[in-house]
N, C-alpha and C positions, 0 to 999 in steps of 0.2 A: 504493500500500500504506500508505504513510502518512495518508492520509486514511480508510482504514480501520481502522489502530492507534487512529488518534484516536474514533473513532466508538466503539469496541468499551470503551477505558479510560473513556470520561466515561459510557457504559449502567452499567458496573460499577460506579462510584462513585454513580450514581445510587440503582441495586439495593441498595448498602451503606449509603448514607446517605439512601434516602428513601423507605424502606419499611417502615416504621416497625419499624426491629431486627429483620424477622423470624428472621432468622439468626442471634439471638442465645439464643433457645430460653429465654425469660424466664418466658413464660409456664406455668405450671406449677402442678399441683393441690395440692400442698405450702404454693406461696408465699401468704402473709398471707393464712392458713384464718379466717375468722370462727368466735367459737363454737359450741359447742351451742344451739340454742333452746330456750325455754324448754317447748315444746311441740311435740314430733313430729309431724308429719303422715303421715295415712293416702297409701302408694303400693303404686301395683302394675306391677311388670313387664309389658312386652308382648314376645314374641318372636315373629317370624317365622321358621320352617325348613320349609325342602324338601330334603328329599334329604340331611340334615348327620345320618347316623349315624356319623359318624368323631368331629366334636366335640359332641354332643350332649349327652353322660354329663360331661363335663366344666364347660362352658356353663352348663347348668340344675344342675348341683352345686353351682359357684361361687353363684349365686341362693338355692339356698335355704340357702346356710351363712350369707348375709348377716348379722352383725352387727346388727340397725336395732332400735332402742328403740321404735318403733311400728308400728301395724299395718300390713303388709307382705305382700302377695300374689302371684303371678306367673301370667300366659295364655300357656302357651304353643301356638301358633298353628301349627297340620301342616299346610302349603300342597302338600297331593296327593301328600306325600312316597310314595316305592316300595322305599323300602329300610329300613322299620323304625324310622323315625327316633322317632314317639309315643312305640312300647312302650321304647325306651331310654332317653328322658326319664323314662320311667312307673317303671323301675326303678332309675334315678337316685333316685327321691323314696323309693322304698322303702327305700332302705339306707341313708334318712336317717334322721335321729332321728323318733321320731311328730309332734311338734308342729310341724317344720318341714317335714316330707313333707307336710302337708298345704296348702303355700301353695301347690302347685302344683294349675295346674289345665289341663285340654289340650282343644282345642278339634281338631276336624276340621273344615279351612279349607272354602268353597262354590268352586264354578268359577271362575275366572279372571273377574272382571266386563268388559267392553269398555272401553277407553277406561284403563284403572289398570295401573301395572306392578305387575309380582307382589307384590314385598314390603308393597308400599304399601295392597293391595288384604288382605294376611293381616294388614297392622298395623290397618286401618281395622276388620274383625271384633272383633279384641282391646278396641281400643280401646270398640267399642260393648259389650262383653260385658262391660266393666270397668264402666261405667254410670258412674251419679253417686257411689258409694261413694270413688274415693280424691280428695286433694288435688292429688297427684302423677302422671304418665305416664312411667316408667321404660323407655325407647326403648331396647331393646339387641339386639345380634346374635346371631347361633345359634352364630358361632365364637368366641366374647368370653370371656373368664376372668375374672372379679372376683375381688379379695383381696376378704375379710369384713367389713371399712371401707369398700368404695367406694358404697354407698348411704349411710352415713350422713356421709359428707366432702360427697358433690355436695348433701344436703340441706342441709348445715350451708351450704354456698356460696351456695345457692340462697335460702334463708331471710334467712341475714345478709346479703346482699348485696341483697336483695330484688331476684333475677334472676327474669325468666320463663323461663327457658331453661338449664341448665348441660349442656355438653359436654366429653366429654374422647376429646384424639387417645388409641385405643388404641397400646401399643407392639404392632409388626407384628413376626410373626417374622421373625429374621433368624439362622440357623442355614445352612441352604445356600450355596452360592457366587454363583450367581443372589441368593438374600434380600439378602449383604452385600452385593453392588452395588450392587444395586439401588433395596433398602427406603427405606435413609434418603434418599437424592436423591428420593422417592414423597413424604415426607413433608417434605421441604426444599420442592422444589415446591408442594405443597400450601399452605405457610406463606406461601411468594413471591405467591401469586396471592390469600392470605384471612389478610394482616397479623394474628396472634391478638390483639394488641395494641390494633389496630383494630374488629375485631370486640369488644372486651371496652370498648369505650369508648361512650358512649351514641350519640353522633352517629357513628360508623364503620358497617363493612360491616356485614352481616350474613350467619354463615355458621354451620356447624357441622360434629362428625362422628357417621355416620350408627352407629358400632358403641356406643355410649354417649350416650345424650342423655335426661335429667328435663326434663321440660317438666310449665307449669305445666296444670293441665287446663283452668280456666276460661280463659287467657288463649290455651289453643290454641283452644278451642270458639269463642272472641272473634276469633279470625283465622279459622273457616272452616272449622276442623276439617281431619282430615287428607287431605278431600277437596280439598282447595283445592291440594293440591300432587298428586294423584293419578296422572299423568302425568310425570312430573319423573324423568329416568334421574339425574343425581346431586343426589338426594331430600336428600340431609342438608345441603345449600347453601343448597336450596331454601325448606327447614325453617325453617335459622338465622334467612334473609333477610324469610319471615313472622314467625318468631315477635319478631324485633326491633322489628316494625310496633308489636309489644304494648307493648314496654318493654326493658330491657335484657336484655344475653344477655352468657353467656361462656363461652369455648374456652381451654380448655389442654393441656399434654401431659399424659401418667402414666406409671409405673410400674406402677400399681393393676390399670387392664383393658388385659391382653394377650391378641392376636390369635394363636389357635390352629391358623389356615388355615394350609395346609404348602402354600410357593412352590417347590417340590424341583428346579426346572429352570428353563431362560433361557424358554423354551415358557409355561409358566404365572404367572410375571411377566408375560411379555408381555400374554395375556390381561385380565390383572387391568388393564394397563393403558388397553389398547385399550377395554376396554367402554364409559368413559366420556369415552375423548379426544376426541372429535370432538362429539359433543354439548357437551364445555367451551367449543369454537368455535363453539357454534350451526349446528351442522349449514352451515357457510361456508366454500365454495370457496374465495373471498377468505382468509379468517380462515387457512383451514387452507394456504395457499402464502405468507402471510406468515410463519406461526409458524414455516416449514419454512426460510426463507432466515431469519431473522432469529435461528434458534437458528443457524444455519449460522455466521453472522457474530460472534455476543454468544460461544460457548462455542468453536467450532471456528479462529474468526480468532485468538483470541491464542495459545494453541502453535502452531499453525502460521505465526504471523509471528516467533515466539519462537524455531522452529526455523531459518526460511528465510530470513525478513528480515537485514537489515543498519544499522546505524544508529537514529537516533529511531524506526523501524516497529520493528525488534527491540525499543526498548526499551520501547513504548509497548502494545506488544504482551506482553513478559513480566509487567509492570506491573499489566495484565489479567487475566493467566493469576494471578496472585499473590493479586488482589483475590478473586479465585472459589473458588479453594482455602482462601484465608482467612474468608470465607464460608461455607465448607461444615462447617468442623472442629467447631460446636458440637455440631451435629445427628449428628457422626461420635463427636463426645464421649457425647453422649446412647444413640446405638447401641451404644458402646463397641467401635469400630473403628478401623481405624490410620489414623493423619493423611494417609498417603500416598495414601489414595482422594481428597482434594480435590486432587490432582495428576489423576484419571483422571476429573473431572467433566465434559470436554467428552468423551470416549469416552459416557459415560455419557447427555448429557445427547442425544449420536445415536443413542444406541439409543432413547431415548423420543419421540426425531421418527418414527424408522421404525416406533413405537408406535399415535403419530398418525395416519400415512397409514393405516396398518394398520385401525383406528378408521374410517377413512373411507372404504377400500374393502369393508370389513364392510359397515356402511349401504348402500353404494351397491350393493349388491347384496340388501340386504334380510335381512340377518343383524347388523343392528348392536346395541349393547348385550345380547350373548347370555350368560344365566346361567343354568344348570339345565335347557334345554333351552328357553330362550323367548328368543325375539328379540325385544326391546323399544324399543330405540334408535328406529324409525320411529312409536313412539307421540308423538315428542318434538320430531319432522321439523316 
């Protein structure tokens, strides 16, 4: 047991001191904003939605209240929706003001093309219908909220910073009991495995997130356009990782765009989870029975050597448990939830293993990465 107290405190000390702070939640749409440019550039929203008559009216509202000094447009993209989703967009715009009800525009998506997962295939239409007119590719989701500043902060970033890429982590709800769980260890994770810090550095990873992302037009056309990721179940990694080829890229949190999707149960977390676990493994047997003993060991070994153990393994082992909870508090600051969930992180972090398998018994049955009634995950096999 001691040799696994040891094992367990020197991973956490690693996790804390060499991952470049991700757990210290620095990165942030706020922090050292460049200014206004001297010159606005022409952007235009792209949305994909199927089936989002719940957030729709909210979504495309936020879009056309934008804020933005220059000229500004929005596609939104009806990928075979069945429940109304267009005409509620459509009356979104109406009960706008006239001059900004008109930047929208709504596109009836084509078939499902072969080879493309859905979203990618309803952004790829957007994007062509957008043509050569903007400067800008305003990436965002059907459930996303924007305050009235968040187009013209990501341009400001983007410009003074001379990014080809700005992304921001939307905040996820977290209102149910499942959400508070859940959410922020979704988005701790996330940070673990795509350092924002790192990504926002020229020579670091590249990555992004998929519910907010400006990209620049010529430098996406320069990677390949958004065919070049067409197949790719978590598409906005996929993104970051091209568009960084171009030139730099940056990821931070917000405030600004919040996620409107309602997690109401442990059941639909789950979901959200699974879709894209197993594909983070590369679709790998190997991959996916390491992850599954090695969370077993990093999150589950130190309370429970905390609890059982005796001597140097208890201590080596609480040690642990301390490192992880300490670890988690910024992102629990960020959520604005009590300290005491980085005490339930390793709870937390087995229910995202039983996620994983979950993820890879989907696939292996041919229902992996399923959203909206499509199974996608085998595009990606």
């Amino acid at each position: 047991m001691l040799g696994i107290a040891a094992v367990a405190l020197v991973v956490w000390l690693g996790i804390v001191l060499a991952r470049d702070g991700f757990w210290l939640t620095r990165e942030r749409d706020t922090v050292d904003l460049p200014p206004a440019p001297l010159h606005w550039p022409a952007v235009t929203a792209i949305v994909p939605a199927r089936d989002e008559a719940d957030v729709i009216a909210q979504s495309i509202g936020s879009l056309i209240a934008q804020d933005y000094p220059g000229e500004f447009r929005i596609i939104l993209v009806d990928d075979n929706s069945s429940d109304g989703t267009a005409r509620i967009a459509a009356d979104a715009a109406n009960a706008a003001e006239a001059a900004k009800s008109a930047r929208l525009t709504i596109l009836s998506g084509q078939p499902l093309a072969p080879g493309w997962t859905g979203k990618l295939w309803a952004v790829s239409q957007g994007i062509a219908a957008a043509g050569d007119a903007p400067d800008w590719l305003w990436l965002t989701d059907a459930d996303i909220a924007h305050t009235p500043d968040t187009l013209r902060t990501l341009v400001m970033r983007a410009v003074g910073e001379r990014r080809v890429l700005v992304s921001l982590m939307a905040r996820l709800r977290c209102v149910s009991l499942a959400e508070r769980a859940l959410i922020p260890a979704f988005v701790w994770f996330f940070q673990m495995l795509y350092p924002f810090a790192s990504v926002n550095r020229v020579t670091g990873i590249g990555a992004a997130a998929g519910g907010c992302m400006l990209a620049e037009r010529v430098a996406l056309e320069r990677a390949g356009g958004i065919a070049a990721v067409k197949n790719a179940l978590i598409d906005d990694c996929a993104f970051g990782a091209m568009m960084k080829r171009q030139g730099p890229i940056w990821l931070g949190l917000t405030d600004r765009s919040v996620s409107i999707r309602v997690y109401d149960d442990w059941g639909s977390v789950a979901a959200m989870i699974s879709r894209s676990a197993y594909a983070q493994l590369g679709y790998s047997v190997v991959a996916l029975l390491g992850t599954i003993v090695g969370l077993a060991l990093i999150y589950l070994g130190p309370p429970l050597l905390t609890l059982t153990a005796q001597g140097y393994a208890q201590m080596l082992g609480a040690g642990a448990w301390a490192l992880m909870a300490m670890a988690f508090q910024p992102m629990l600051r960020f959520y604005r939830r009590s300290p005491l969930w980085g005490l339930a992180l390793p709870a937390i972090a087995l229910f995202y293993a039983g996620c994983t398998f979950l993820s890879a018994w989907a696939h292996w049955r041919g229902r992996g990465g399923m959203w909206k009634g499509r199974a996608q995950a085998a595009l990606g096999a």
